[in-house]
C-alpha positions as a Python dict, from the first residue, in 0.01 Angstrom:
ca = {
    (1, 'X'): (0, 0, 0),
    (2, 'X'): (253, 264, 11),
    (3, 'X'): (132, 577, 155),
    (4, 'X'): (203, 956, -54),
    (5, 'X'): (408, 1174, 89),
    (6, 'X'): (278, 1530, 222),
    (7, 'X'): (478, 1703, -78),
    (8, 'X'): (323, 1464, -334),
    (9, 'X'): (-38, 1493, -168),
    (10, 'X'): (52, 1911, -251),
    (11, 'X'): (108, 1838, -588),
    (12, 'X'): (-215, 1628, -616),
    (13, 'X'): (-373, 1944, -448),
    (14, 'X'): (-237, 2171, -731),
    (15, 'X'): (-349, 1953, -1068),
    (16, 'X'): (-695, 1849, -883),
    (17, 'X'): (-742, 2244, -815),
    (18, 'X'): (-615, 2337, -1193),
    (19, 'X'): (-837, 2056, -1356),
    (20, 'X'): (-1112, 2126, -1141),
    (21, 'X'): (-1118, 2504, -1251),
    (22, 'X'): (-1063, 2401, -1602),
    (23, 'X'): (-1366, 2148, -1592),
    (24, 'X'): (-1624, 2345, -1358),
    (25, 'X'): (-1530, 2697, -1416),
    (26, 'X'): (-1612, 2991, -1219),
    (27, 'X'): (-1840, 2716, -972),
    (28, 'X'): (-1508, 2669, -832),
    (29, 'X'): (-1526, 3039, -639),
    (30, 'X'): (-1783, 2868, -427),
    (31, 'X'): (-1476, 2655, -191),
    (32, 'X'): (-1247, 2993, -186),
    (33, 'X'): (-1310, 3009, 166),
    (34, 'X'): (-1182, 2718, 252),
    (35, 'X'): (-809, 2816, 92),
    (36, 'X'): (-883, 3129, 289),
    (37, 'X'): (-946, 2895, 623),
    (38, 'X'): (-630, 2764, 507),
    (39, 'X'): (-416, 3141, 466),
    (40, 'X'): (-579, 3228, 803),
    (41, 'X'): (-428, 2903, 1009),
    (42, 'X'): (-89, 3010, 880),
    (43, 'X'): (-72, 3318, 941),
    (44, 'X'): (-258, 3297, 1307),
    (45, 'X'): (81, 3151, 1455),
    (46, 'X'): (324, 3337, 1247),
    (47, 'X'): (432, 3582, 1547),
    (48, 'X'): (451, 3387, 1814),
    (49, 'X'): (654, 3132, 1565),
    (50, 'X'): (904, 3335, 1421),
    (51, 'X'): (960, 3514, 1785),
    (52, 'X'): (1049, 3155, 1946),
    (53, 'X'): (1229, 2990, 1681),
    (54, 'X'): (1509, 3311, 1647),
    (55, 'X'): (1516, 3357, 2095),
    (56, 'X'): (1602, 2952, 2129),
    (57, 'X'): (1871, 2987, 1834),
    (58, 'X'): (2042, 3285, 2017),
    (59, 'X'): (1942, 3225, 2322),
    (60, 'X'): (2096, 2843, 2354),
    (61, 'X'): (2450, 3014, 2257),
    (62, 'X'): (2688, 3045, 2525),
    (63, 'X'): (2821, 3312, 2616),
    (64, 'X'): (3152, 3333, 2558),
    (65, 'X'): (3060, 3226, 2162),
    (66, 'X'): (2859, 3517, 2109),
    (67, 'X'): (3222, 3698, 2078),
    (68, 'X'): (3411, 3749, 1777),
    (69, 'X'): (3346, 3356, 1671),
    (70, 'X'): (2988, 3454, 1714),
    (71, 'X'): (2983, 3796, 1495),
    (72, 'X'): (3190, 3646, 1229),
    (73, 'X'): (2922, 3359, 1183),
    (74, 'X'): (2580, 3610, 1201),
    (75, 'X'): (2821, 3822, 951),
    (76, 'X'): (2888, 3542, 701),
    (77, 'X'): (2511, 3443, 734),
    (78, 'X'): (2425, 3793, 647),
    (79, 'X'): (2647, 3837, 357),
    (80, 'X'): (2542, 3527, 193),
    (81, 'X'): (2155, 3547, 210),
    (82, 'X'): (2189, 3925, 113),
    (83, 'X'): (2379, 3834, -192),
    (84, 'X'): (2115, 3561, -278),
    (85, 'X'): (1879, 3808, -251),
    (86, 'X'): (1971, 4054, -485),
    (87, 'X'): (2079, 3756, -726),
    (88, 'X'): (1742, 3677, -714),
    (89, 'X'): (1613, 3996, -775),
    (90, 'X'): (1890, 4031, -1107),
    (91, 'X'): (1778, 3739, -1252),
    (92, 'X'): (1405, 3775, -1206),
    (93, 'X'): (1369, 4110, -1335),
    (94, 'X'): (1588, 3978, -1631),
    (95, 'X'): (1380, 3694, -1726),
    (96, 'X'): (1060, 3832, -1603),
    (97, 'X'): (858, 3507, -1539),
    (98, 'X'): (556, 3712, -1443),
    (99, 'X'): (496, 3948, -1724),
    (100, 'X'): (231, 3881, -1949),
    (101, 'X'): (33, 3707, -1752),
    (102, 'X'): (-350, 3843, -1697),
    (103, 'X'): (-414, 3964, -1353),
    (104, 'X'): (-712, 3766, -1116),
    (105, 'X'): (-985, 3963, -1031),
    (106, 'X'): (-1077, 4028, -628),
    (107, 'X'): (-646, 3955, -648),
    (108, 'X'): (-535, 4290, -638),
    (109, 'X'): (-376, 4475, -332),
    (110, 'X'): (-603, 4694, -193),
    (111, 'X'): (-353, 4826, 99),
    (112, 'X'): (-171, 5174, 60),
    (113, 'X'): (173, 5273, 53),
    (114, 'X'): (399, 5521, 280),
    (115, 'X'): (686, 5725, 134),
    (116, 'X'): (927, 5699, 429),
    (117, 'X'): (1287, 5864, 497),
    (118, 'X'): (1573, 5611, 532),
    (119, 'X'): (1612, 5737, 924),
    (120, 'X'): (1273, 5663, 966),
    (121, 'X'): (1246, 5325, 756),
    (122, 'X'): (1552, 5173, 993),
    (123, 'X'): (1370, 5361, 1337),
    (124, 'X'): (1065, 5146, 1225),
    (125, 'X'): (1289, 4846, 1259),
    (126, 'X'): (1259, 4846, 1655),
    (127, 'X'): (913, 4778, 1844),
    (128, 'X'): (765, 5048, 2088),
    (129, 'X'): (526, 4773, 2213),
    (130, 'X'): (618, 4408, 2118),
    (131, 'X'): (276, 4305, 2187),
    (132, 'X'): (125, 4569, 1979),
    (133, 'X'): (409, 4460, 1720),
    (134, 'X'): (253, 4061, 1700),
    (135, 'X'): (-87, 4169, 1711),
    (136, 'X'): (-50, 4391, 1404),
    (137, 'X'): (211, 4137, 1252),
    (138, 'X'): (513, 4358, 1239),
    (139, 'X'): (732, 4106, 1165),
    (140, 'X'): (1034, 4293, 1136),
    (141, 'X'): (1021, 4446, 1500),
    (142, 'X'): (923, 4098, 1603),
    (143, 'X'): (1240, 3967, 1472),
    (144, 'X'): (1444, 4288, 1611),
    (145, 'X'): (1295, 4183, 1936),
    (146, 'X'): (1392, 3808, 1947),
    (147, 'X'): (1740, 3937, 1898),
    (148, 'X'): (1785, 4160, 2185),
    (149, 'X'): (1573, 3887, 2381),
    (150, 'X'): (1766, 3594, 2260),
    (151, 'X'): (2130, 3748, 2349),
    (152, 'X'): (2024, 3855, 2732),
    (153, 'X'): (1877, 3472, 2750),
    (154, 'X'): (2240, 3375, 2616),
    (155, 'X'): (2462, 3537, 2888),
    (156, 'X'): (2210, 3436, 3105),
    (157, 'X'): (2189, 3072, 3020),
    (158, 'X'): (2420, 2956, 3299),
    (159, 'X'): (2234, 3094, 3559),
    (160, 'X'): (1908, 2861, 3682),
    (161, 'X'): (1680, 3118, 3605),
    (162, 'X'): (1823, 3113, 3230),
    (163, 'X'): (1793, 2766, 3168),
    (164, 'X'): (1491, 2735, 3279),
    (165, 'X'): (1337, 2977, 3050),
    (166, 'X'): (1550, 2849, 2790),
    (167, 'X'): (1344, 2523, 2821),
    (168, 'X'): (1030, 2717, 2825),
    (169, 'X'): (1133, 2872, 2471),
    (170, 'X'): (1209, 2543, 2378),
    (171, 'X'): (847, 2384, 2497),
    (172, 'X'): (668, 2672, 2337),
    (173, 'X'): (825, 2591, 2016),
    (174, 'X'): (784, 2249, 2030),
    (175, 'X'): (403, 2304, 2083),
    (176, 'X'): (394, 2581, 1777),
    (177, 'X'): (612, 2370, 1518),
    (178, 'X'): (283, 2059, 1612),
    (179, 'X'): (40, 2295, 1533),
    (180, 'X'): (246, 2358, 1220),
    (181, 'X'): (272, 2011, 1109),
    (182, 'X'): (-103, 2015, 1166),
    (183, 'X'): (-236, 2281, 982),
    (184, 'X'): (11, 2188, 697),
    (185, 'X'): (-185, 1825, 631),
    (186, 'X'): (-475, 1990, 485),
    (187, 'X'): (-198, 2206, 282),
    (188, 'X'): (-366, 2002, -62),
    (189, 'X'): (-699, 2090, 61),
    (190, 'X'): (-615, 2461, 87),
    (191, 'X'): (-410, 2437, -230),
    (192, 'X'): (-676, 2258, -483),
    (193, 'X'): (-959, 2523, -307),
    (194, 'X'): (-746, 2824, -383),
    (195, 'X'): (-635, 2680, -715),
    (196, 'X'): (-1000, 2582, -828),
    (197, 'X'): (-1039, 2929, -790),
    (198, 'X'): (-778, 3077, -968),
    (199, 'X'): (-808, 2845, -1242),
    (200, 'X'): (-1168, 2926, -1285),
    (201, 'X'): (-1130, 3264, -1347),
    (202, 'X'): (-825, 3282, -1572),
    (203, 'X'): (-744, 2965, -1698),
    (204, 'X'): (-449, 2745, -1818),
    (205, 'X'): (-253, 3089, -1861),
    (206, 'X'): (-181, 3041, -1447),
    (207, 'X'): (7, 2760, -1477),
    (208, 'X'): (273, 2959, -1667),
    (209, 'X'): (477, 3124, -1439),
    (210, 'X'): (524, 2843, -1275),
    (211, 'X'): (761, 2697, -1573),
    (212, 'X'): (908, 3035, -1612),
    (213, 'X'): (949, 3065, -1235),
    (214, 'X'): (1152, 2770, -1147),
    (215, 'X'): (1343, 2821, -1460),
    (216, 'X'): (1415, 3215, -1303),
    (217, 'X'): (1506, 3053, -945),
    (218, 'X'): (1734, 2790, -1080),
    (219, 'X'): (1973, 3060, -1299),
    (220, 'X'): (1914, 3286, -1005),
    (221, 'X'): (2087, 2981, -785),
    (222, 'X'): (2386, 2916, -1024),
    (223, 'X'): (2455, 3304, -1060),
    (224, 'X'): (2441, 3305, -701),
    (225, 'X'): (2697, 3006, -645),
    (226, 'X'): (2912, 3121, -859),
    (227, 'X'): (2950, 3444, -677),
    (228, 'X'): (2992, 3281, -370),
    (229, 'X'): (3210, 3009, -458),
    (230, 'X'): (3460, 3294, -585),
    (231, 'X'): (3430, 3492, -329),
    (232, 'X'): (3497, 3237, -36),
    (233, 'X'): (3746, 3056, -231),
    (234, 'X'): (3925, 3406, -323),
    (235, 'X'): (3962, 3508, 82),
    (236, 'X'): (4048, 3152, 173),
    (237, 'X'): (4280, 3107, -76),
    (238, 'X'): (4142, 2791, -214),
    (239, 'X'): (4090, 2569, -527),
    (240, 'X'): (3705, 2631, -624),
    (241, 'X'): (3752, 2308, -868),
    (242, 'X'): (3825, 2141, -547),
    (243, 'X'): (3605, 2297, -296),
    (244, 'X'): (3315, 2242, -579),
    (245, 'X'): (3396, 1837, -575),
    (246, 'X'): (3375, 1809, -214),
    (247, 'X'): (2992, 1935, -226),
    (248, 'X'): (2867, 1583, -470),
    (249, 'X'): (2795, 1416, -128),
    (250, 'X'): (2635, 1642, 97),
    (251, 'X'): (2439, 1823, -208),
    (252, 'X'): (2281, 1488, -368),
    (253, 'X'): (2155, 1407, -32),
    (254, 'X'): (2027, 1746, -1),
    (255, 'X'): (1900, 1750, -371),
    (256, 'X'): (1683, 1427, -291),
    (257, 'X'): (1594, 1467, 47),
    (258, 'X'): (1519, 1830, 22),
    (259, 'X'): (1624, 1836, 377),
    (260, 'X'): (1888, 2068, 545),
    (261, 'X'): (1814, 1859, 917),
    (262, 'X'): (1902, 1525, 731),
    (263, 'X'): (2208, 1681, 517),
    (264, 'X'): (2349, 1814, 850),
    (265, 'X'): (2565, 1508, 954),
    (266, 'X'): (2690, 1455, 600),
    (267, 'X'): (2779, 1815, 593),
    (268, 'X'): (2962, 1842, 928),
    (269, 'X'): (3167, 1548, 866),
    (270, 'X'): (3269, 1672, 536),
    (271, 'X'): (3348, 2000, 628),
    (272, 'X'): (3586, 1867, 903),
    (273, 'X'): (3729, 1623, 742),
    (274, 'X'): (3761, 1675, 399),
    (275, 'X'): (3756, 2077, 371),
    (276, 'X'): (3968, 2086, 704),
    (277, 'X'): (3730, 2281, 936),
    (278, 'X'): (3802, 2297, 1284),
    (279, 'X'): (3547, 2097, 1502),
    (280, 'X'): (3468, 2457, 1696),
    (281, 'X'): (3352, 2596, 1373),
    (282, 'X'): (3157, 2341, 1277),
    (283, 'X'): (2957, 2252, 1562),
    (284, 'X'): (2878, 2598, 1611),
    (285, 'X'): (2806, 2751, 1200),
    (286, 'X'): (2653, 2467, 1096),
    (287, 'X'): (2388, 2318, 1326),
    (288, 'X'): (2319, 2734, 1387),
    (289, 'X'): (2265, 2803, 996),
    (290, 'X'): (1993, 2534, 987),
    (291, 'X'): (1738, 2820, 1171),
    (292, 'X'): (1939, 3175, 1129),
    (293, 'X'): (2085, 3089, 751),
    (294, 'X'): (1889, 3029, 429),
    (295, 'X'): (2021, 3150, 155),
    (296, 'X'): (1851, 2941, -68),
    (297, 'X'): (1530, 3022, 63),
    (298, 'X'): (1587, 3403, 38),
    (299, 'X'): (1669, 3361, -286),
    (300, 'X'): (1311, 3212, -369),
    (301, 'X'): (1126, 3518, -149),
    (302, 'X'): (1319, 3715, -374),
    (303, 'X'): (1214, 3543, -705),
    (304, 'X'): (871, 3494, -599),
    (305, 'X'): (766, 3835, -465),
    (306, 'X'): (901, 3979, -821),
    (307, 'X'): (747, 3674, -1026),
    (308, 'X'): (387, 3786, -844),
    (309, 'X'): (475, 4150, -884),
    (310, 'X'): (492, 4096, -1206),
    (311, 'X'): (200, 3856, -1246),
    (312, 'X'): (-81, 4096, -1044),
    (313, 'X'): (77, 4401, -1209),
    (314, 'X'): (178, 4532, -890),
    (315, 'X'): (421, 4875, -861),
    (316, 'X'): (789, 4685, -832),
    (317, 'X'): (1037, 4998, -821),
    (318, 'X'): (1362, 4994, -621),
    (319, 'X'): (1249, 5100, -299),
    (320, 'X'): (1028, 4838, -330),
    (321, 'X'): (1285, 4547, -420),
    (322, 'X'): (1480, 4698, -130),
    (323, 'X'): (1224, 4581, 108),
    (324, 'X'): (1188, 4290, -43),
    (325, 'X'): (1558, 4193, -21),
    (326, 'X'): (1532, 4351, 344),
    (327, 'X'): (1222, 4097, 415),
    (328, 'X'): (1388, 3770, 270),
    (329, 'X'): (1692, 3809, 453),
    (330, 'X'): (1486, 3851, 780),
    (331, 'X'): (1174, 3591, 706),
    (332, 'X'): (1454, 3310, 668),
    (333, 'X'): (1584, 3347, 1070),
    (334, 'X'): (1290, 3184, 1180),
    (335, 'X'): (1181, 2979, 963),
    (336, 'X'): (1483, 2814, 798),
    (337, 'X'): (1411, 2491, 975),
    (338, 'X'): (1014, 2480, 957),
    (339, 'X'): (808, 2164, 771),
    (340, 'X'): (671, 2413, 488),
    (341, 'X'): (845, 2692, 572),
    (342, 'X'): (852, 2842, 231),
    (343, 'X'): (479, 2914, 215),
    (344, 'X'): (486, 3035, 597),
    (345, 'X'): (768, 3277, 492),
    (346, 'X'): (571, 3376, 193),
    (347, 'X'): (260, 3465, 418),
    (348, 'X'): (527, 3653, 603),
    (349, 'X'): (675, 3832, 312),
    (350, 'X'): (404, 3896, 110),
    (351, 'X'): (111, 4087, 319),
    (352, 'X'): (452, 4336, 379),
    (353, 'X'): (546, 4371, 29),
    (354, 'X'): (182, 4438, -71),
    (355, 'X'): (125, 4098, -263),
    (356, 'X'): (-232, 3907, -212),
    (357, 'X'): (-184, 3597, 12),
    (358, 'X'): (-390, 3356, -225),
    (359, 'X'): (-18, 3407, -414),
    (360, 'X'): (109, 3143, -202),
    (361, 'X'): (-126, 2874, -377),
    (362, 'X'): (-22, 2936, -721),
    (363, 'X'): (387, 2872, -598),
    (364, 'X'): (257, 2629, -361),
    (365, 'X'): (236, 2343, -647),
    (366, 'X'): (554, 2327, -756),
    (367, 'X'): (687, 2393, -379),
    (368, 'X'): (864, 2028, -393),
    (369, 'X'): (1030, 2155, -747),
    (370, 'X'): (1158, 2437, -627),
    (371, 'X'): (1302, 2281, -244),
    (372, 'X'): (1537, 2095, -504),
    (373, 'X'): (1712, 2408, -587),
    (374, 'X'): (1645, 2595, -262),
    (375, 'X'): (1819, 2328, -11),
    (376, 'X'): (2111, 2219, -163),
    (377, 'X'): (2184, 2604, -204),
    (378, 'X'): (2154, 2657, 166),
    (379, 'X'): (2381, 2359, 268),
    (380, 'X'): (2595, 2517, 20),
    (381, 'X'): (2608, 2818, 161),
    (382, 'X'): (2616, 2693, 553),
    (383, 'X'): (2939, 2553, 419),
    (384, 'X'): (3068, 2843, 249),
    (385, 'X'): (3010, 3020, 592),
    (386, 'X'): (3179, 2773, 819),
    (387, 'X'): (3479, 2789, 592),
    (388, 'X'): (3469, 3179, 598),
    (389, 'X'): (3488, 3151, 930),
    (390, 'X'): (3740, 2927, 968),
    (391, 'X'): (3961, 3112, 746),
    (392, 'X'): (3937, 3422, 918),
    (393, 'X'): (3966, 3264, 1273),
    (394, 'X'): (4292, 3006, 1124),
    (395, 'X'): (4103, 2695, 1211),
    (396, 'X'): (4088, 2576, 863),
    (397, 'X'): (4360, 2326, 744),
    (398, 'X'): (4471, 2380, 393),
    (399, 'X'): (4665, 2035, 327),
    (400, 'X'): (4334, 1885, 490),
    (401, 'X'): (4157, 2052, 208),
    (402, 'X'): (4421, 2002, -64),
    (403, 'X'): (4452, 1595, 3),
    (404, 'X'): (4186, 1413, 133),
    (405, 'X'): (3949, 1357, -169),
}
């Protein structure tokens, strides 16, 4: 008997939790604690999680790559999940998947918010205290912190001392990403409790947005290639009818697999030899996107945070967005290569945006729908990076690129 897959379990999660609130009604608010259980395991190892995943990606570095090869990668990674971002944000506010939807009762944020000067929006970036910074969940200053911590562990990394608590990093996170797989098997649990719920109180109408949002996120992904695929092939000089034909094989695996770890050797042979990437590129932009480059999934933040904005009825003015875009470009660093890591980035995002957790289950459902969009798009984008790169360091060959089909 073949056995379901976790993703397909989720999705039997979602339609038990929507036809059990369509069938039993507002009984169904009697299990919300147990999607609440669910929120709670999350979010208890979100700190410590996002703070080892970003210190081993820096930290393994050597040294002498965290020169200008170094910058110009973390600077291509930054300019492509920033423009995914705001893509995101174009597109949603265009289409507006979230409007007209009623708004759940007991669903509202109750938290406040603090008018704050640009000076001291960016001081608040950096931790006084890191502990106090995990125990409140400040998961910018977390991630600020990994930085710094990550790039002293790199130019120490030849030393004894280094390496050894390189490995620790590494154990840590081994033990953290198990208790992640873990707590994401009774993800269908979680997701039929919370959806019961939901369901219950408003209806069919829920199951909505969900059309409207995947339909938002994949024109928000196509705007956003486009842009891209100009850009790069604009500095590099390059054919994008070309460059776009060398993606097929690498992006179908990516499409069905919904994988970025199992894309990866596809996508580094490719990019050296038939888009003419030096090795040294490579081996450094591409296995190093998989944790501190996700386009695609900054994109979706983006996409969802408006879409539930818009659904709870929830103040979404510039500043606002700009935090938004600010937290999706950060939330992806550590969690780019994490089973699930779109609903532990949106239980990052979302408590700092002001949107109600129990937003995660009504996305969760069609998480497997929208990973087809969201990881081809950040192969994609690892790719436009490493050739970036490349470019700018002259370690890409051009007739590579021009002749080998």
């Amino acid at each position: 008997m073949k056995k379901f897959s976790d993703t397909t379990w989720v999705m039997i999660g979602m339609l038990g939790g929507l036809a059990g609130g369509l069938l039993l009604g507002p009984v169904m608010g009697e299990i919300k604690f147990i999607g609440d259980i669910f929120l709670r395991l999350i979010q208890m190892s979100i700190s410590v999680l996002l703070a080892g995943a970003v210190i081993e990606a820096v930290g393994a570095l050597k040294s002498q790559d965290l020169g200008v090869l170094g910058g110009k990668t973390l600077l291509a990674f930054f300019i492509t999940t920033i423009i995914a971002s705001i893509s995101g944000l174009v597109m949603v506010n265009l289409l507006q998947p979230g409007v007209g939807i009623p708004a759940i009762t007991g669903m509202e944020y109750k938290g406040g918010s603090e008018v704050m000067s640009w000076g001291q929006a960016i001081t608040e970036f950096f931790p006084k205290n890191i502990v106090d910074s995990m125990a409140k969940g400040s998961t910018v200053q977390i991630i600020a912190f990994s930085l710094v911590c990550g790039i002293a562990l790199s130019l120490a990394n030849n030393t004894q001392e280094g390496s050894r608590a390189l490995e620790m990093v590494r154990s840590v996170n081994a033990i953290i990403l198990g208790m992640m797989h873990l707590i994401l098997k009774v993800a269908p649990i979680g997701v039929f409790a919370l959806l019961g719920w939901v369901t219950g109180v408003v209806g069919i109408a829920v199951v909505i947005p969900l059309l409207k949002f995947l339909l938002s996120l994949l024109i928000a992904a196509i705007v956003t290639y486009m842009c891209m695929l100009i850009g790069v092939c604009a500095y590099a000089r390059i054919s994008p009818l070309t460059f776009t034909r060398k993606l097929y094989r690498m992006g179908m695996i990516a499409f069905s697999t919904t994988s970025s770890a199992v894309a990866l050797a596809v996508e580094m042979e490719d990019c050296e030899k038939r888009y003419g990437v030096d090795p040294r590129v490579t081996r450094l932009v591409l296995p190093l996107g998989m944790t501190l480059s996700s386009a695609g999934l900054a994109l979706y933040l983006a996409v969802a945070c408006v879409t539930m904005f818009q659904f709870f009825n929830l103040d979404a003015s510039f500043s606002t967005q700009f935090r938004v875009v600010v937290m999706s470009t950060l939330a992806t660093l550590g969690t780019a290569s994490v089973p699930g890591g779109a609903l532990v980035s949106l239980a990052i995002v979302f408590p700092t945006v002001g949107i109600p957790l129990e937003g995660i289950a009504i996305l969760a459902g069609v998480d497997r729908f929208s990973d087809m969009i969201r990881t081809p798009m950040n192969v994609f984008c690892d790719v436009v990076a490493a050739v970036a790169v490349a470019s700018s360091s002259h370690l890409l060959n051009k007739e590579t690129f021009k002749n080998v089909a």
